[in-house]
C-alpha atoms as a printed R data frame, in Angstrom:
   type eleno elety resid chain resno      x       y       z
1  ATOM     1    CA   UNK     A     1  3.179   7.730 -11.406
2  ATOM     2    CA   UNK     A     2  3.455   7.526 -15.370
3  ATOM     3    CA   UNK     A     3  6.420   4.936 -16.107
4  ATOM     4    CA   UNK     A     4  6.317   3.124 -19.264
5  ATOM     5    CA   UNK     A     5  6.123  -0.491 -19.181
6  ATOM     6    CA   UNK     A     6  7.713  -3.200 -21.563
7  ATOM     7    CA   UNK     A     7  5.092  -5.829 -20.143
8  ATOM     8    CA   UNK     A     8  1.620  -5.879 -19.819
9  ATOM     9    CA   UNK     A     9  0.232  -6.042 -16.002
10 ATOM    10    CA   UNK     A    10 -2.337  -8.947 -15.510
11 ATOM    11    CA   UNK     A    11 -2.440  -8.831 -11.498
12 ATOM    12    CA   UNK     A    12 -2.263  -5.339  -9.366
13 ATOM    13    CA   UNK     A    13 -2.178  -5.714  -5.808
14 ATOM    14    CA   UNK     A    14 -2.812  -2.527  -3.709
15 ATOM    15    CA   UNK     A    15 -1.846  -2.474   0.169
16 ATOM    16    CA   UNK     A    16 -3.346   0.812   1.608
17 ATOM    17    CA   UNK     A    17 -1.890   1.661   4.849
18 ATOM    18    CA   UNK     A    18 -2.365   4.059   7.501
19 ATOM    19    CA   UNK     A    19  0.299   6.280   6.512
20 ATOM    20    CA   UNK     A    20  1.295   4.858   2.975
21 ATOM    21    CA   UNK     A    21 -0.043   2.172   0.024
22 ATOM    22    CA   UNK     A    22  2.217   0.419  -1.947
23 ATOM    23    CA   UNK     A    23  0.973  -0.581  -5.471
24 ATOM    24    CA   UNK     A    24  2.567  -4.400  -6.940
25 ATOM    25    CA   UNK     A    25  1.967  -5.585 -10.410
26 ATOM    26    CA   UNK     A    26  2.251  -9.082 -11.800
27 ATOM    27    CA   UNK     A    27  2.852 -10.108 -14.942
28 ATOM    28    CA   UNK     A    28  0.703 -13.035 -17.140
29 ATOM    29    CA   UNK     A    29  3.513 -15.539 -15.245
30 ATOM    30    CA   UNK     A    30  3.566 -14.033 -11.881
31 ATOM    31    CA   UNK     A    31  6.738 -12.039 -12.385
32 ATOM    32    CA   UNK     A    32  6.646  -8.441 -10.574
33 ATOM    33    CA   UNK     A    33  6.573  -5.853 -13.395
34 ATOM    34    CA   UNK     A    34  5.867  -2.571 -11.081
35 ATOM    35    CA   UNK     A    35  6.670  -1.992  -7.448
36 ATOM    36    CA   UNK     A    36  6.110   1.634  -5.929
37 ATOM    37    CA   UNK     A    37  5.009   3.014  -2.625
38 ATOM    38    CA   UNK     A    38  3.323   6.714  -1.738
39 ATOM    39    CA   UNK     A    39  3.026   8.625   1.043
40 ATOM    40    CA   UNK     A    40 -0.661   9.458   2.392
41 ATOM    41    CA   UNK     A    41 -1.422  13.497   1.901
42 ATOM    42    CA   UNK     A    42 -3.394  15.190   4.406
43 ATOM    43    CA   UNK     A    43 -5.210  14.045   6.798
């Protein structure tokens, strides 16, 4: 999960799942810098 970023996350929202979490970040103005999802290992 290393990506460089041109803008600096101010808000990271995680939504963990059953199977997956997806990670969102927000810039100082709300815009969405960084979007990914994972899979779940194991279990």
């Amino acid at each position: 999960m290393s990506r460089k970023l041109n803008a600096a996350i101010a808000v990271i929202g995680i939504d963990i799942g059953k199977n997956s979490f997806h990670l969102v970040g927000h810039d100082h103005r709300g815009a969405i810098v960084l979007r990914q999802a994972a899979l779940r290992e194991g279990a």
